[in-house]
C-alpha positions as CSV (number, residue, x, y, z in Angstrom):
1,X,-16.9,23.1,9.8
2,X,-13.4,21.3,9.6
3,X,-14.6,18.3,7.4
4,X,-12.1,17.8,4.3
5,X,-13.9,19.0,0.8
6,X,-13.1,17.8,-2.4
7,X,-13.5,19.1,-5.6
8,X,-14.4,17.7,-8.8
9,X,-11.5,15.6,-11.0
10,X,-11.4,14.3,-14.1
11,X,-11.3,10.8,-12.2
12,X,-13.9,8.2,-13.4
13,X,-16.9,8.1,-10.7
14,X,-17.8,4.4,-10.0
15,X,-21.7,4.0,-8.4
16,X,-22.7,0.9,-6.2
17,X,-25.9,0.6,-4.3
18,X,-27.3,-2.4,-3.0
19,X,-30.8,-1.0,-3.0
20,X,-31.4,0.0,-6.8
21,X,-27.7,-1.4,-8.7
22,X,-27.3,-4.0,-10.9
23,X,-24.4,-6.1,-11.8
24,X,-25.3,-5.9,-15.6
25,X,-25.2,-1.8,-15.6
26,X,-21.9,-0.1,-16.1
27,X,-21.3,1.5,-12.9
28,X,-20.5,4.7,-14.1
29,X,-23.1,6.3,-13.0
30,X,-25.8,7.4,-10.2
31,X,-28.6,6.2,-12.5
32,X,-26.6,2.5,-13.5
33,X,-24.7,1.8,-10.3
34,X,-22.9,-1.8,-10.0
35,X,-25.2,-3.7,-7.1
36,X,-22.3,-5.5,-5.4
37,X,-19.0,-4.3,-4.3
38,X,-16.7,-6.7,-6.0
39,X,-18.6,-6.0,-8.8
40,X,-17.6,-2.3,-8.6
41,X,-14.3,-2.5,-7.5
42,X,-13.4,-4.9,-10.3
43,X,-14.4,-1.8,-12.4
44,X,-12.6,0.7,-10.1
45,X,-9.3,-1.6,-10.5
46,X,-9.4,-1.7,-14.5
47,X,-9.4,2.2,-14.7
48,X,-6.2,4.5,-15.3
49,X,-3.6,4.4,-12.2
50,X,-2.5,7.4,-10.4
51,X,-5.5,9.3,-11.4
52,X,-8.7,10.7,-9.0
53,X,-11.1,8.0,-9.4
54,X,-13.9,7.6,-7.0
55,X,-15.6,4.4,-5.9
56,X,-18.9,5.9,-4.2
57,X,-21.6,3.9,-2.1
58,X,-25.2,4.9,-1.6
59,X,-25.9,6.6,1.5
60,X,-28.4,4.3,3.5
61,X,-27.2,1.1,1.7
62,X,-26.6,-1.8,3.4
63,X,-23.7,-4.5,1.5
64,X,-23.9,-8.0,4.2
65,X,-21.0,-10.6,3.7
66,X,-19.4,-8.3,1.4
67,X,-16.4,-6.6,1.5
68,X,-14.5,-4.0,-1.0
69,X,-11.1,-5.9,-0.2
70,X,-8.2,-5.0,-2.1
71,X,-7.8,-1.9,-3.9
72,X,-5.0,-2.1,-6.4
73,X,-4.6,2.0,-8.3
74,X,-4.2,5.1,-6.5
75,X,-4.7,8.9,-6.7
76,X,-2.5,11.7,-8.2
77,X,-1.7,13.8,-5.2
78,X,-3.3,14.8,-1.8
79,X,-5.6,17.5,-3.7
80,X,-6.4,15.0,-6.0
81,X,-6.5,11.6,-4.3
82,X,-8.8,8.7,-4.9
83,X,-11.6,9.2,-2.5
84,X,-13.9,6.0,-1.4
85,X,-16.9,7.7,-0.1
86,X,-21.2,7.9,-0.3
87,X,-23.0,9.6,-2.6
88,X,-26.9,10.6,-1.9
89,X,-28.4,11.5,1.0
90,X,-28.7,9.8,4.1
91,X,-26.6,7.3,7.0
92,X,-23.3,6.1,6.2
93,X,-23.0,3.0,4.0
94,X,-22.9,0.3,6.0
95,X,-20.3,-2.7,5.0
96,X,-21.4,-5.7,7.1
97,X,-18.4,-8.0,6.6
98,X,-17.6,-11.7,7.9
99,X,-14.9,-12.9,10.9
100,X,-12.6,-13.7,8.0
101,X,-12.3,-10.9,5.9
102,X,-10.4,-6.8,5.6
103,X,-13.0,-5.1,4.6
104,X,-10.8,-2.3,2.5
105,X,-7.1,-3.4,2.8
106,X,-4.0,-2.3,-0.2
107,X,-0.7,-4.9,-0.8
108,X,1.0,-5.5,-3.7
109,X,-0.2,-8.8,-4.6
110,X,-1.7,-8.8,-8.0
111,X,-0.5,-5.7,-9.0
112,X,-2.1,-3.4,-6.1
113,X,1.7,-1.9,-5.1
114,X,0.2,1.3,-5.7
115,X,-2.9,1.1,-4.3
116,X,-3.5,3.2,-1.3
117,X,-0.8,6.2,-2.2
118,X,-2.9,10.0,-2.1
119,X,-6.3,7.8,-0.9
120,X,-9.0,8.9,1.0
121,X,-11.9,6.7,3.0
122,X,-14.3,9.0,3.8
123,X,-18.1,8.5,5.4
124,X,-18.8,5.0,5.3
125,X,-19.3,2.1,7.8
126,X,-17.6,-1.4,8.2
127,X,-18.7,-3.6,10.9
128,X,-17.9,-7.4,11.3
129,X,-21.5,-8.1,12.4
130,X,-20.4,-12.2,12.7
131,X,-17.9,-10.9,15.4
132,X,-20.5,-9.1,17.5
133,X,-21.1,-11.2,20.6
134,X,-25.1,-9.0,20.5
135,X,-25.6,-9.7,16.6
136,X,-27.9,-12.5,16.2
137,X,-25.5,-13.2,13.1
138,X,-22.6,-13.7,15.8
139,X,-20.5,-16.9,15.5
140,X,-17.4,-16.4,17.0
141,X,-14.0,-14.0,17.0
142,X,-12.5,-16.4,13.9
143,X,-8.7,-16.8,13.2
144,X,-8.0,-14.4,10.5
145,X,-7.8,-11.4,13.1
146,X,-9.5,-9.4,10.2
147,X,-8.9,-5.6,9.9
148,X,-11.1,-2.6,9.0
149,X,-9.1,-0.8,6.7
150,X,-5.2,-2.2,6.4
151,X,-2.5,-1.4,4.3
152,X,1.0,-2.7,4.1
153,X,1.6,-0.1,0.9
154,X,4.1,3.1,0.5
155,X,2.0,6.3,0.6
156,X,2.5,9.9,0.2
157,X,-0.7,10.8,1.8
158,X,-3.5,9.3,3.2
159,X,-7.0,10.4,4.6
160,X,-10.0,8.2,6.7
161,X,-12.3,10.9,8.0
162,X,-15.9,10.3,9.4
163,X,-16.1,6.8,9.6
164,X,-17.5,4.2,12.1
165,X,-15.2,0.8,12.2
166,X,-16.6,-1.6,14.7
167,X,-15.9,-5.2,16.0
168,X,-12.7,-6.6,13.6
169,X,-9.5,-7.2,15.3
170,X,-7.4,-4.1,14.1
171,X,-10.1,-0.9,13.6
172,X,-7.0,1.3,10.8
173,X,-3.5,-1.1,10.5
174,X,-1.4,0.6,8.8
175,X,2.3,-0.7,8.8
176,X,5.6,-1.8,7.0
177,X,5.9,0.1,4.2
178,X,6.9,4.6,4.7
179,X,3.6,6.3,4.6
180,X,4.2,10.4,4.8
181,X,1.1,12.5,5.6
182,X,-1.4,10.3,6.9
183,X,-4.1,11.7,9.4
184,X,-7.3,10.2,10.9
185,X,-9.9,12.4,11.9
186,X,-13.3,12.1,12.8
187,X,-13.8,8.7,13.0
188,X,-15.7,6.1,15.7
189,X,-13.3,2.9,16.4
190,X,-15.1,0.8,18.9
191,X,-15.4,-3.0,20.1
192,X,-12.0,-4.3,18.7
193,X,-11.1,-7.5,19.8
194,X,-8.8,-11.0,19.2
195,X,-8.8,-14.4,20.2
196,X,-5.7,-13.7,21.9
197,X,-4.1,-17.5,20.7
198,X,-4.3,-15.7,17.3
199,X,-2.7,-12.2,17.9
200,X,-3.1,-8.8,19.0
201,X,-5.7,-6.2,18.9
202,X,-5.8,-2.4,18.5
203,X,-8.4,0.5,17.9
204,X,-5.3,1.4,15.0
205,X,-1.8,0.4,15.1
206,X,0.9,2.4,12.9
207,X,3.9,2.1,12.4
208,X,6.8,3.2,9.9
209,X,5.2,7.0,9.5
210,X,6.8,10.5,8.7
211,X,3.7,13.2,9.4
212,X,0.8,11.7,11.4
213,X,-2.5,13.5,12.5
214,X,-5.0,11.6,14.6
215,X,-7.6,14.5,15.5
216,X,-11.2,14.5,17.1
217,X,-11.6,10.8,16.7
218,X,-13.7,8.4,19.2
219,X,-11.5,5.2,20.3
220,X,-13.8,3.3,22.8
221,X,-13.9,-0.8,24.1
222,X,-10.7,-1.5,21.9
223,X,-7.7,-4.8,22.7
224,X,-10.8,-6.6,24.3
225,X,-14.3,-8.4,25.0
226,X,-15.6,-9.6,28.3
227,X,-17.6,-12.1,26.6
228,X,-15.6,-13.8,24.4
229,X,-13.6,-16.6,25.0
230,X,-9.6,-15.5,25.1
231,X,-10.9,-12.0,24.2
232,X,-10.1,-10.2,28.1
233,X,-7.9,-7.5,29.0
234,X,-3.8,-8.1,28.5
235,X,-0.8,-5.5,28.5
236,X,-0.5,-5.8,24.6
237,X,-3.8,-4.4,23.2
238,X,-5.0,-0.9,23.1
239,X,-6.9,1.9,21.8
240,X,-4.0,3.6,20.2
241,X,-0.6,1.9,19.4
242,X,1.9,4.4,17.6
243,X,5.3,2.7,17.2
244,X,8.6,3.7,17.9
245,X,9.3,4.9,13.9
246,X,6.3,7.1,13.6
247,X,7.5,10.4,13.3
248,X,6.2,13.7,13.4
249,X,3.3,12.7,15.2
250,X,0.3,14.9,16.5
251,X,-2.8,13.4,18.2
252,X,-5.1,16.5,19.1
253,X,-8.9,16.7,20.5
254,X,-9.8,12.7,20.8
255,X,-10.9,10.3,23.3
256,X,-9.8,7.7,24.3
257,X,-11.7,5.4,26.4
258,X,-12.0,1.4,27.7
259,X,-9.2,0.3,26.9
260,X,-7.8,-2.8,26.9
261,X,-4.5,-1.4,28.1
262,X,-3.3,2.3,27.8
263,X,-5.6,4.9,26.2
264,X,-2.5,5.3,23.9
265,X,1.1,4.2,23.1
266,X,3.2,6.5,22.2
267,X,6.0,5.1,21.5
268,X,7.7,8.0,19.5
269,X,6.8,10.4,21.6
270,X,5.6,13.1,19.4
271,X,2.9,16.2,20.4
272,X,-0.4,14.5,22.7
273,X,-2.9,17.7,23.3
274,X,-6.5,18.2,24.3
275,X,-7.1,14.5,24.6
276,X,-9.4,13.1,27.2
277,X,-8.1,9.2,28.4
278,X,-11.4,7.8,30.2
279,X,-10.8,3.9,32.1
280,X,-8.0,2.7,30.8
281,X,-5.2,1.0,32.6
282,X,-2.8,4.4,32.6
283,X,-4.0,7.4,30.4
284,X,-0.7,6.9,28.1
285,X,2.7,5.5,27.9
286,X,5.4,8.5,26.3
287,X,8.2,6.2,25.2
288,X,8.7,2.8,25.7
289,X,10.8,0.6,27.8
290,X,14.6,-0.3,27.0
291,X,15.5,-2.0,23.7
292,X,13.9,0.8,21.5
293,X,15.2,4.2,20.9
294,X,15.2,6.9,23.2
295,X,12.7,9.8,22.6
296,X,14.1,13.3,22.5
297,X,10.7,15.1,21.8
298,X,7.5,15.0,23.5
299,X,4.8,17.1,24.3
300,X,1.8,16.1,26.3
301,X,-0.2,19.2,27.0
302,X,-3.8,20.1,28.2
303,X,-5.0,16.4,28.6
304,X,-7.8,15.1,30.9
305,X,-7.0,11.3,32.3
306,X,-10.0,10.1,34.5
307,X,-10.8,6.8,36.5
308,X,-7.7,4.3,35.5
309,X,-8.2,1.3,36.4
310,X,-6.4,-2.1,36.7
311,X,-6.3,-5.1,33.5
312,X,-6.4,-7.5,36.3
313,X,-6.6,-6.4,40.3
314,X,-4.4,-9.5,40.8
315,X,-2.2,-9.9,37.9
316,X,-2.0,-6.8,36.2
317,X,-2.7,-4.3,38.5
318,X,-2.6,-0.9,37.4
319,X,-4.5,2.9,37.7
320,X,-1.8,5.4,36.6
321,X,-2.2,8.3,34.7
322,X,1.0,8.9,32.6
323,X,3.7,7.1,31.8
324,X,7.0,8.3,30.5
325,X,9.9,6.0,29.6
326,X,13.4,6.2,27.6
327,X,13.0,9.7,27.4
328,X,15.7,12.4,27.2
329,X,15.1,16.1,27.1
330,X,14.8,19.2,27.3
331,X,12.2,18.6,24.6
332,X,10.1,16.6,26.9
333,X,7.1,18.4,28.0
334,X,4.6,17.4,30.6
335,X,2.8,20.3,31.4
336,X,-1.0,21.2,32.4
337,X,-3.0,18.0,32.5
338,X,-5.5,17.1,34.8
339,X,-5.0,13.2,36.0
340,X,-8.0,12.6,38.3
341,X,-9.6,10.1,40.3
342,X,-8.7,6.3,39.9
343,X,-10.8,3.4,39.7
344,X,-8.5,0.5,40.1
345,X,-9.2,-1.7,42.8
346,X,-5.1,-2.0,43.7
347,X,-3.2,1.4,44.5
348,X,0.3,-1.1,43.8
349,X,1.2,1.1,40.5
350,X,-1.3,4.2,40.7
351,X,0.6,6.2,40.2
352,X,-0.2,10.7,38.7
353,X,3.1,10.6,36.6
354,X,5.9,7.5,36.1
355,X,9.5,8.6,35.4
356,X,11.3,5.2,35.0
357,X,15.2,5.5,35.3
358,X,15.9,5.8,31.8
359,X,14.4,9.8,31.9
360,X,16.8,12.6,32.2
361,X,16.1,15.9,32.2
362,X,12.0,16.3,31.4
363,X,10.1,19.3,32.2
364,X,6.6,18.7,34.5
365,X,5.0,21.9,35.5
366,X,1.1,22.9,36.1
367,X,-0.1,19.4,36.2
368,X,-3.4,18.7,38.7
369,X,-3.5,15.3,40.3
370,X,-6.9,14.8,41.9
371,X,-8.2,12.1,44.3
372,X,-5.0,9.6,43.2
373,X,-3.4,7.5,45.5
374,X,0.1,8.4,44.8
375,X,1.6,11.0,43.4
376,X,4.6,10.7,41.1
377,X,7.6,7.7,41.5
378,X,11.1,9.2,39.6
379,X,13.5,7.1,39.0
380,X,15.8,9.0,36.3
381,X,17.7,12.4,37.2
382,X,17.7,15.8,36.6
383,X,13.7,15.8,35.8
């Protein structure tokens, strides 16, 4: 059925449930789980590095103002990887943490340089309830721009399949150091959002990758929040933001939806397939304006981008479909996507397909524009 299995180690199992756990018990196992996450992760940190641990969370639980914060030892390889996932039967467990706070985030402070290398984050939920402008717990955006999961460490691979990250700033950060091997699949990333006088916001943000795989996920509402002070629409948050040195990219079978900006960034270029891009400013931007380094491979195939719309009808007017910029073939492919029917309120920049002047020599072939109010604006040559 395409979810990732994994096999038994001869990792440590660390329990937690906030329904039948107690602090006093050892953790180690389903019938003496830890009840609070430091708690178990204190015990999960003390264990043998580079070895298949697993910190597991009772299905159904519910953890509120807590947080599992920073994880500090790491797995053995990619079939053997530290796994933080449920055990029992029932929803995801649900991490309700504060405006201030990660919720699972790896740096080498205090000896966590390893921590995140061959991890997985599987089945579980973090939402930062106190962020929620409909929680009754709601008191504000904060000024920590707190992530969902973020990671600054080197990995060799890295996993987060079927989870549901709601309502920090940044849904999956994961930047500075080289991370190989790192795919996202399966996951809901909804209601991101920022003070904008304290940074940006993104569904997930990467940068500095070799081998990325973003597949079947669910990006909706992400960069922004109608009814939060400084939280509207701007050009610099979005659903998806790869950056220029991600390489090796694929993003297969997602959508992309409401978002702040673009439905994605690609700023690498990379392979962009079966995606659907619902009411966002432009479906995607391939590339990215002058001053980063040209793309010489792209392939955006078999996508569905419907209703565009503008960030702002009078400021930021927008409504296109693709983007493509600082591109230079022949490995730049635009071919068989369906682009139809914007809902901006301006037609200034909606436009099908955007060539700026820095493109030379892509290939667009068997493309349908539908019920768009211009077609496509080339500025480069020999496309």
């Amino acid at each position: 059925n395409g979810w990732t299995v994994f096999t038994d180690t001869d990792g440590t199992n660390v329990y937690v449930s906030s329904s039948t756990g107690n602090d006093s018990n050892n953790g180690l196992s389903s019938g003496a789980p830890k009840l609070t996450l430091a708690a178990a992760v204190t015990v999960l940190n003390g264990l043998a590095a580079s070895t298949p641990h697993r910190l597991l969370l009772k299905a159904g639980d519910t953890w509120t103002n807590e947080v599992i914060g920073q994880i500090k030892i790491a797995g053995r390889s990619a079939t053997e990887p530290l796994l933080i996932g449920a055990y029992g039967i029932g929803a995801r467990p649900l991490i309700k943490a504060t405006a201030e706070t990660d919720a699972i985030k790896f740096f080498g402070a205090g000896g966590g340089a390893s921590g995140g290398n061959y991890t997985a984050i599987v089945g579980i939920e973090l939402y930062a309830h106190t962020r929620d402008p409909d929680s009754p717990t709601f008191v504000g955006a904060g000024t920590a721009g707190p992530g969902g999961i973020f990671s600054i460490n080197a990995s060799g691979w890295f996993l987060v399949e079927d989870c549901k990250i709601s309502f920090f700033a940044g849904g999956i950060t994961l930047e500075t150091a080289i991370k190989e091997n790192v795919s996202l699949r399966r996951n809901i990333i909804t209601d991101m959002y920022n003070d904008s006088a304290f940074g940006h916001s993104a569904g997930t943000y990467m940068d500095t990758m070799s081998g990325l795989l973003l597949e079947e996920n669910f990006f909706d509402h992400c960069g922004w929040n109608e009814t939060v002070a400084n939280g509207e629409r701007n050009i610099f948050n979005r659903n998806i933001y790869l950056h220029y040195n991600c390489i090796g990219t694929y993003t297969k079978g997602n959508i992309s939806a409401r978002s702040a900006a673009e439905g994605a960034q690609f700023r690498s270029g990379g392979k962009v397939i079966d995606n659907l891009f619902f009411r966002c400013s432009a479906g995607m931007n391939v590339g990215h304006e002058e001053g980063y380094p040209t793309i010489s491979m792209a392939r955006v195939t078999d996508n569905v981008i419907a209703e565009s719309d503008d960030i702002d009808f009078a400021l930021a007017p927008r409504g296109v479909g693709i983007n493509v910029l600082n591109a230079t073939g022949p490995s730049i492919l635009i071919t068989r996507n369906i682009v139809a029917t914007t809902a901006g309120g301006s037609t200034t920049n909606a436009y099908f397909l955007n060539l700026n002047s820095n493109v030379v020599n892509v290939t667009v072939s068997g493309n349908i524009a539908f019920n768009w109010p211009k077609d496509t604006v080339d500025t480069g040559s020999g496309n």
